[in-house]
SEPATI-823526 format. One record per residue (C-alpha): residue in one letter; x, y, z. Coordinates in nm, 2 decimals. Layout:
BEGIN
node res a | x X | y Y | z Z
...
REM end
This chain:
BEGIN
node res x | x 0.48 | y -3.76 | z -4.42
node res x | x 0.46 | y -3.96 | z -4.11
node res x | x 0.16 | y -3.93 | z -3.90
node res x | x 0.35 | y -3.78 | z -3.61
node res x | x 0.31 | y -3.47 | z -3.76
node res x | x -0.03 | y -3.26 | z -3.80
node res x | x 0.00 | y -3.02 | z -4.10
node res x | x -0.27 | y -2.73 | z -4.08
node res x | x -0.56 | y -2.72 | z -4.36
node res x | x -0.42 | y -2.39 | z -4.49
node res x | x -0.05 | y -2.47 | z -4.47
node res x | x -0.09 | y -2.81 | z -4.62
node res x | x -0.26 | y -2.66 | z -4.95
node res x | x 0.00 | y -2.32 | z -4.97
node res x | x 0.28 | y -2.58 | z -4.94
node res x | x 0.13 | y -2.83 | z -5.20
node res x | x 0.04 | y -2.50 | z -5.44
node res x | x 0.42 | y -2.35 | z -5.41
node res x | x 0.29 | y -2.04 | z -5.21
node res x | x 0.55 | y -1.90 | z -4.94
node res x | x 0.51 | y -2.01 | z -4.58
node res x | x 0.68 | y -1.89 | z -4.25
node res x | x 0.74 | y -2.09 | z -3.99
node res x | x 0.66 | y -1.87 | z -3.62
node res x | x 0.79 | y -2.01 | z -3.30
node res x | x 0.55 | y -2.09 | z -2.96
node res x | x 0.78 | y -2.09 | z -2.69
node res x | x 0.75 | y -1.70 | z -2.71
node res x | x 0.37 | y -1.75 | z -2.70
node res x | x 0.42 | y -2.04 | z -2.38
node res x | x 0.72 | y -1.89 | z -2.20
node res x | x 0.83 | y -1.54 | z -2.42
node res x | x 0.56 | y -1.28 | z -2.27
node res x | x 0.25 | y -1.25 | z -2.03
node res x | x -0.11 | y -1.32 | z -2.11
node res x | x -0.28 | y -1.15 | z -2.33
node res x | x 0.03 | y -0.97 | z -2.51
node res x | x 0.15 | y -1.34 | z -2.54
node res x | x -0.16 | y -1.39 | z -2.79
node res x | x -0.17 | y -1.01 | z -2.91
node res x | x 0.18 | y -1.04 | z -3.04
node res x | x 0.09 | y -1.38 | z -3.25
node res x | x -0.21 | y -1.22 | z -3.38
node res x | x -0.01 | y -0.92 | z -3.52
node res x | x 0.28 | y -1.18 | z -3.63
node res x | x 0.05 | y -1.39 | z -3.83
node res x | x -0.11 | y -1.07 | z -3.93
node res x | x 0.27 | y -0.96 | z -4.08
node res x | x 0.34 | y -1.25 | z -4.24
node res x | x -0.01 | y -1.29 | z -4.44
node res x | x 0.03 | y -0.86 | z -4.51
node res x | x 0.39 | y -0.95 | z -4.68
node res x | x 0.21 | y -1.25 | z -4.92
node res x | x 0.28 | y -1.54 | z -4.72
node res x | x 0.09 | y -1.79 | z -4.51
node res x | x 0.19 | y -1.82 | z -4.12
node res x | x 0.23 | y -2.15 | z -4.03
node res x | x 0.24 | y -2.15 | z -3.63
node res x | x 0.42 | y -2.46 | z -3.45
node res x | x 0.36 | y -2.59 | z -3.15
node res x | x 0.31 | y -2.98 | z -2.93
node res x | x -0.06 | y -2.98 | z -2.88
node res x | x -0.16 | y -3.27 | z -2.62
node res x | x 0.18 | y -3.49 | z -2.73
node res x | x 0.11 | y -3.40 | z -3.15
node res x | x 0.34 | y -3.13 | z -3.31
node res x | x 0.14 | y -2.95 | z -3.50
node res x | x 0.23 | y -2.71 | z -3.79
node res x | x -0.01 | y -2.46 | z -3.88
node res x | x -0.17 | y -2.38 | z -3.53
node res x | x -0.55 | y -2.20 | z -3.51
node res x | x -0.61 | y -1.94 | z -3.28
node res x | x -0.79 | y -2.12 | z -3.10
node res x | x -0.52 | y -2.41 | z -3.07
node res x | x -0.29 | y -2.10 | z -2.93
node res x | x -0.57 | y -2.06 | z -2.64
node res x | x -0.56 | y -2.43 | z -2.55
node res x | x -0.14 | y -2.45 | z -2.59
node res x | x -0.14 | y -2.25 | z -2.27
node res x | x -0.30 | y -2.50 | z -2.09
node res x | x 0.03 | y -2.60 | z -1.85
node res x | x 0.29 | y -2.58 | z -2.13
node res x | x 0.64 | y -2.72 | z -2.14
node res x | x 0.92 | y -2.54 | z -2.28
node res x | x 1.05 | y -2.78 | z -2.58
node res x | x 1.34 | y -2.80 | z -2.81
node res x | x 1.50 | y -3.12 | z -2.98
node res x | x 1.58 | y -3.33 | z -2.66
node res x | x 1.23 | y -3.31 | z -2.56
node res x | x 1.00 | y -3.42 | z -2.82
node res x | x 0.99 | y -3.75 | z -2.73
node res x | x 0.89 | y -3.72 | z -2.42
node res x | x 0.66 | y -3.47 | z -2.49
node res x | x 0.50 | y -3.68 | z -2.74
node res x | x 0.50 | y -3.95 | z -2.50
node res x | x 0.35 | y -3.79 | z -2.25
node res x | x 0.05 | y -3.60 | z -2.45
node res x | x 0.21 | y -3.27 | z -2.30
node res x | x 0.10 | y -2.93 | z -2.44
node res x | x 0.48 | y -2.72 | z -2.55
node res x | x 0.56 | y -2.44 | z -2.68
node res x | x 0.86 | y -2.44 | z -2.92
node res x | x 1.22 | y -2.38 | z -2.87
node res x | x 1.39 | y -2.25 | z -3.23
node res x | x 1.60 | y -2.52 | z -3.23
node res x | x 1.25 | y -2.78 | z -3.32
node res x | x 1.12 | y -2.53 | z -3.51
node res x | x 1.36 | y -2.50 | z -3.78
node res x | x 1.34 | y -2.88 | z -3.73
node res x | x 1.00 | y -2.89 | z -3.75
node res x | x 0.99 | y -2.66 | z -4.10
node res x | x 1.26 | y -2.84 | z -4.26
node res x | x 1.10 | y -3.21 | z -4.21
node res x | x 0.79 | y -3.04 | z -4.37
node res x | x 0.94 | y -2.82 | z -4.65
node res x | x 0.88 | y -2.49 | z -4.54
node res x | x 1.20 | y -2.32 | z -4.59
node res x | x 1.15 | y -1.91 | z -4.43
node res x | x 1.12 | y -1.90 | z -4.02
node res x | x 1.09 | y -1.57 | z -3.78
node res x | x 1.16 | y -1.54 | z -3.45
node res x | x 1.30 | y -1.28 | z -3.19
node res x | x 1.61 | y -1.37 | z -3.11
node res x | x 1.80 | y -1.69 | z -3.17
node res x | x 1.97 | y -1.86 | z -2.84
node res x | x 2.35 | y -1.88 | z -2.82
node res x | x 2.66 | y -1.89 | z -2.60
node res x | x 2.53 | y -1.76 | z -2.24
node res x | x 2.74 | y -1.59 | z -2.01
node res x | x 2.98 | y -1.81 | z -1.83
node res x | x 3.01 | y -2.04 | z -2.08
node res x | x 3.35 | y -2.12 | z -1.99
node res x | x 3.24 | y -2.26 | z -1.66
node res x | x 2.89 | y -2.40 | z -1.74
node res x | x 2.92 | y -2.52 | z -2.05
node res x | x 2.60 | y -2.39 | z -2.15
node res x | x 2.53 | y -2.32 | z -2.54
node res x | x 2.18 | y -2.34 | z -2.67
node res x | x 2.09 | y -2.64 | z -2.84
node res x | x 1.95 | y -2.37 | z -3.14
node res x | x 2.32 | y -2.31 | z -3.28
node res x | x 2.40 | y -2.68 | z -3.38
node res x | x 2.06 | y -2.69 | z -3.51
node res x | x 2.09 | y -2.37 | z -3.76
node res x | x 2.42 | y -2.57 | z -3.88
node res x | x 2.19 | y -2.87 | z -3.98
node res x | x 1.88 | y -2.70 | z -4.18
node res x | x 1.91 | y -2.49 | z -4.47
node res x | x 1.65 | y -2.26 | z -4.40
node res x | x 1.63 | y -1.90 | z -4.41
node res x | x 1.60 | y -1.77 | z -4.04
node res x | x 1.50 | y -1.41 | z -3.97
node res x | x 1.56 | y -1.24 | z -3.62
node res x | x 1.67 | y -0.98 | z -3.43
node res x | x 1.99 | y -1.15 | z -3.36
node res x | x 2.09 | y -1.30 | z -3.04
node res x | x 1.90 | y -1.25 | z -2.73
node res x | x 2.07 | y -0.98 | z -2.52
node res x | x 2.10 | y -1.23 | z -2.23
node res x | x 2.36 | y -1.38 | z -2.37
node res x | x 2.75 | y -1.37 | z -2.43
node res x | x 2.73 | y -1.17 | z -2.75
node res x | x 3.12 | y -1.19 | z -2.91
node res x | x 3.12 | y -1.56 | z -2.82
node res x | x 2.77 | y -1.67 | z -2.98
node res x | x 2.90 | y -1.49 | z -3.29
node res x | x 3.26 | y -1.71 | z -3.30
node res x | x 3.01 | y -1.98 | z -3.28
node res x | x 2.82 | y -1.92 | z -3.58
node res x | x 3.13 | y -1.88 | z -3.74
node res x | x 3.25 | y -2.18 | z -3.62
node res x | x 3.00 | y -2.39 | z -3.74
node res x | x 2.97 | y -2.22 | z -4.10
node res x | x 2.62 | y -2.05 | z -4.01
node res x | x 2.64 | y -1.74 | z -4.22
node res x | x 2.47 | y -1.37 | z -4.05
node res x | x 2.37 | y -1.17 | z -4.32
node res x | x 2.26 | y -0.80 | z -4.17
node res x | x 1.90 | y -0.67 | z -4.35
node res x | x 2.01 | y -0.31 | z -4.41
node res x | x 2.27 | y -0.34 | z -4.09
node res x | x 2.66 | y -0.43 | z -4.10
node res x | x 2.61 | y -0.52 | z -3.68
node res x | x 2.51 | y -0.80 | z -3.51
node res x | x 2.19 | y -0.64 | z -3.36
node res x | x 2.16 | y -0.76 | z -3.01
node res x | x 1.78 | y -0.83 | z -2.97
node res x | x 1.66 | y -0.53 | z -2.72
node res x | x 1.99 | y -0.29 | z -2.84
node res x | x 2.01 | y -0.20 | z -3.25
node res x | x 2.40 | y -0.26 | z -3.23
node res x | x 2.66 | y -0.49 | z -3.10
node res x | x 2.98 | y -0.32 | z -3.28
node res x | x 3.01 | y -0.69 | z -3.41
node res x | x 3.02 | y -0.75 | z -3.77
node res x | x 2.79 | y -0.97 | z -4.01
node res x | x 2.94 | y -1.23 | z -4.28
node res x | x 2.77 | y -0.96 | z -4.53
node res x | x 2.53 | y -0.67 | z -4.56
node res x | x 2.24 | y -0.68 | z -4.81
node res x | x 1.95 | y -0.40 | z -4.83
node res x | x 1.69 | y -0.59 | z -5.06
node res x | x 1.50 | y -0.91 | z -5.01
node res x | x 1.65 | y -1.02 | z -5.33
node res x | x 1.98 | y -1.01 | z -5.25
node res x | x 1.87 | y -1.25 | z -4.94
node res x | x 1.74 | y -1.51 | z -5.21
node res x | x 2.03 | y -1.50 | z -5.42
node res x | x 2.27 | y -1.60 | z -5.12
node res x | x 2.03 | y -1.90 | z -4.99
node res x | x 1.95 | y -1.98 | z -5.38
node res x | x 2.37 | y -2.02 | z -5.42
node res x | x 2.39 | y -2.17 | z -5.11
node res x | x 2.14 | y -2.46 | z -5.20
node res x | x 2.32 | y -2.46 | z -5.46
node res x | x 2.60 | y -2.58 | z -5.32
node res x | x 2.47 | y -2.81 | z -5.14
node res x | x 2.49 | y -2.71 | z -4.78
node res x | x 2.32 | y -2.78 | z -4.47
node res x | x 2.35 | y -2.48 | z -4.24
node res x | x 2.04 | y -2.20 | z -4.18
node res x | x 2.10 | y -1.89 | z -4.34
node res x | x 2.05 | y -1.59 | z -4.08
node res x | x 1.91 | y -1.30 | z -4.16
node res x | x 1.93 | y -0.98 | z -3.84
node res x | x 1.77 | y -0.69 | z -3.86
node res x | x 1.79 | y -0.45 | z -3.56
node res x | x 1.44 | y -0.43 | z -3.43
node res x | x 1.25 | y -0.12 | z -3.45
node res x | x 1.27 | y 0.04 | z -3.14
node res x | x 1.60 | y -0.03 | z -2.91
node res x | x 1.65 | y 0.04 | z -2.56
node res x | x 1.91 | y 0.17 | z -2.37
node res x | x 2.24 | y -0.05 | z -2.39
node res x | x 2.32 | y 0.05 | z -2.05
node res x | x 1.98 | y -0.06 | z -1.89
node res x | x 2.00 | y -0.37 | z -2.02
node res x | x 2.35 | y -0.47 | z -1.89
node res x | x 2.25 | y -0.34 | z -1.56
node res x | x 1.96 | y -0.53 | z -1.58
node res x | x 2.08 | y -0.87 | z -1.69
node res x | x 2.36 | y -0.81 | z -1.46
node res x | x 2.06 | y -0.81 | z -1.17
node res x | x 1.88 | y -1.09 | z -1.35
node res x | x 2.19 | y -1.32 | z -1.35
node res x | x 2.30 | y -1.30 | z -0.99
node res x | x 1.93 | y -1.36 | z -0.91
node res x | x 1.94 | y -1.70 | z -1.10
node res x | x 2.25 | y -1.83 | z -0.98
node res x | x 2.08 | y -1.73 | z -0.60
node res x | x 1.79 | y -1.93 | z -0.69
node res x | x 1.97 | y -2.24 | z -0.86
node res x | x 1.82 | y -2.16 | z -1.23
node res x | x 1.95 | y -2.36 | z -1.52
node res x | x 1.93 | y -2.53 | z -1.82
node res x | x 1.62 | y -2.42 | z -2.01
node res x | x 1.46 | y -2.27 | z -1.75
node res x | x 1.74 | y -1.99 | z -1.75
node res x | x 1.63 | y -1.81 | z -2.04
node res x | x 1.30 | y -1.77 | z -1.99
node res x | x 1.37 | y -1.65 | z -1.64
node res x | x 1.59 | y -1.38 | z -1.75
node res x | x 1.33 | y -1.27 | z -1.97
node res x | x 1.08 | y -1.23 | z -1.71
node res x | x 1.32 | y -1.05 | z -1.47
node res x | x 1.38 | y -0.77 | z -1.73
node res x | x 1.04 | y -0.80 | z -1.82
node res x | x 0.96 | y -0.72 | z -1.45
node res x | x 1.21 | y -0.47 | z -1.37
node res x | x 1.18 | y -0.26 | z -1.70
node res x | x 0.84 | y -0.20 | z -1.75
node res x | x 0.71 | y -0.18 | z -2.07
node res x | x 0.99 | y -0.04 | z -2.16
node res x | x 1.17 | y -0.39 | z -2.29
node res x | x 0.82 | y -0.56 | z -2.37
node res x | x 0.72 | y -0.29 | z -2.63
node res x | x 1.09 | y -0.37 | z -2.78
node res x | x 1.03 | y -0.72 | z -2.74
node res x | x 0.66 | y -0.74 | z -2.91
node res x | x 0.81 | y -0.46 | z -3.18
node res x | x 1.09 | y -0.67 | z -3.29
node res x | x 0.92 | y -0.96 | z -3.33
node res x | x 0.63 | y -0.82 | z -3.54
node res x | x 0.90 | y -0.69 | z -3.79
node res x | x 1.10 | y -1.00 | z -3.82
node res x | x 0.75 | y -1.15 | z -3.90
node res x | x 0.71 | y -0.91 | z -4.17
node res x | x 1.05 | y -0.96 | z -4.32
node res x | x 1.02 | y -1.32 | z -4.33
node res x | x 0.68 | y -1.32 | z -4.50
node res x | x 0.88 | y -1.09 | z -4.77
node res x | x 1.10 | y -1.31 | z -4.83
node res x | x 0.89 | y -1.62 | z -4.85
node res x | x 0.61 | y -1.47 | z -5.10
node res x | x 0.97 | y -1.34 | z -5.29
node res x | x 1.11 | y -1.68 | z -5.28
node res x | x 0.76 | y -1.86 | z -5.37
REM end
């Protein structure tokens, strides 16, 4: 393995003995929720994942290193200034020596250039609203259709143009297999009334797809949804994403800063109503991964 990478103590050896690993996402720690449920909510993912029989493996750009297989303590110092980072941005990042949290689309990168196949997240990024003027499709969707790993998640974030993020998966041969669901769960709401490639209500049913998938050689992610454990309101959200986007377009957001702005104007406006469903979510999808790595293993 090149030296760019830094591979964790405990995730080197699980990976060398065979043992399941799960890949978890920082740009939810950096840019996903506010200090300390930012750090609360990796504890009790890590926590998950080692509960189901498998090893977390945290990800992150720690002073210009990626790094797989984070410390706690490593999660303190990543909040030092962080940069939100995807694929486009690890080069500079690494040139620069910059502390970043990661996007989905590095890492599912990240785990497949090291060989861990299972990753959980909250929601995956997709097709945002007004797509057909901005142009703007998360960089996470031609990823997924380029690493075939097993991705768990809540489905798409809420933010974004739901019906259109799910003619892209289909577009670019990502299969969405719903975990005990036949909807598309939509991150803070449990259904979408749009349907998954297939419905399966055992972990091993999830192995046997990727296992025939592999099989046949191909490269995209498999998804895995499950609706998270406690949904809010439909209603509230589209009001309030309604609020958040007319507030971004006021202020000139865009790009990769438009996400995690939305987040933290629902986050504002809600309460804990949409935190609690956020953190929730997240923690479960954790849990399901680390099943089905410690099955797969």
């Amino acid at each position: 393995m090149d030296s760019l990478w830094r591979i964790g103590d405990e995730v080197k050896a699980a990976l060398e003995d065979g043992r399941g690993v799960v890949a978890l996402e920082t740009a939810v720690l950096t840019h996903g929720l506010p200090y300390p449920d930012n750090l609360e909510t990796m504890h009790r993912m890590a926590q998950a994942v080692r509960q189901a029989g498998a090893v977390p493996a945290v990800m992150g750009i720690l002073r210009g290193r990626p790094v797989v297989g984070l410390t706690p303590g490593d999660w303190e110092a990543l909040l030092d200034r962080p940069e939100k980072c995807s694929i486009r941005d690890i080069g500079l990042a690494v040139a620069r020596g910059v502390n970043g949290g990661t996007t989905v689309a590095l890492t599912a990168y990240m785990a497949h250039q090291v060989g861990i196949t299972v990753f959980a997240t909250g929601g995956i990024g997709g097709v945002h609203r007004g797509a057909e003027k901005t142009w703007d499709v998360s960089t996470d969707l031609y990823l997924l259709a380029q690493v075939p790993i097993t991705v768990v998640s809540a489905g798409a974030k809420s933010i974004l143009d739901l019906p259109k993020t799910a003619e892209f998966l289909e577009s670019l041969g990502i299969p969405v297999l719903g975990f005990q669901t036949d909807e598309l769960p939509g991150f803070y709401v449990r259904t979408t009334g749009l349907p998954v490639t297939g419905r399966v209500d055992q972990v091993s049913e999830v192995i046997a797809v990727r296992h025939a998938m592999n099989r046949a050689h191909l490269s995209q992610a498999l998804l895995v949804v499950q609706p998270g454990p406690e949904s809010v309101s439909p209603a509230l959200v589209d009001r309030l994403i309604d609020e958040a986007l007319h507030e971004a377009a006021m202020h000139g957001v865009r790009g990769k800063a438009t996400t995690p702005y939305l987040l933290g104007y629902l986050n504002e406006r809600a309460g804990d109503q949409l935190k609690a469903a956020n953190i929730a979510l997240l923690v479960a999808n954790a849990g399901l991964a680390g099943a089905i790595a410690a099955y797969h293993a």
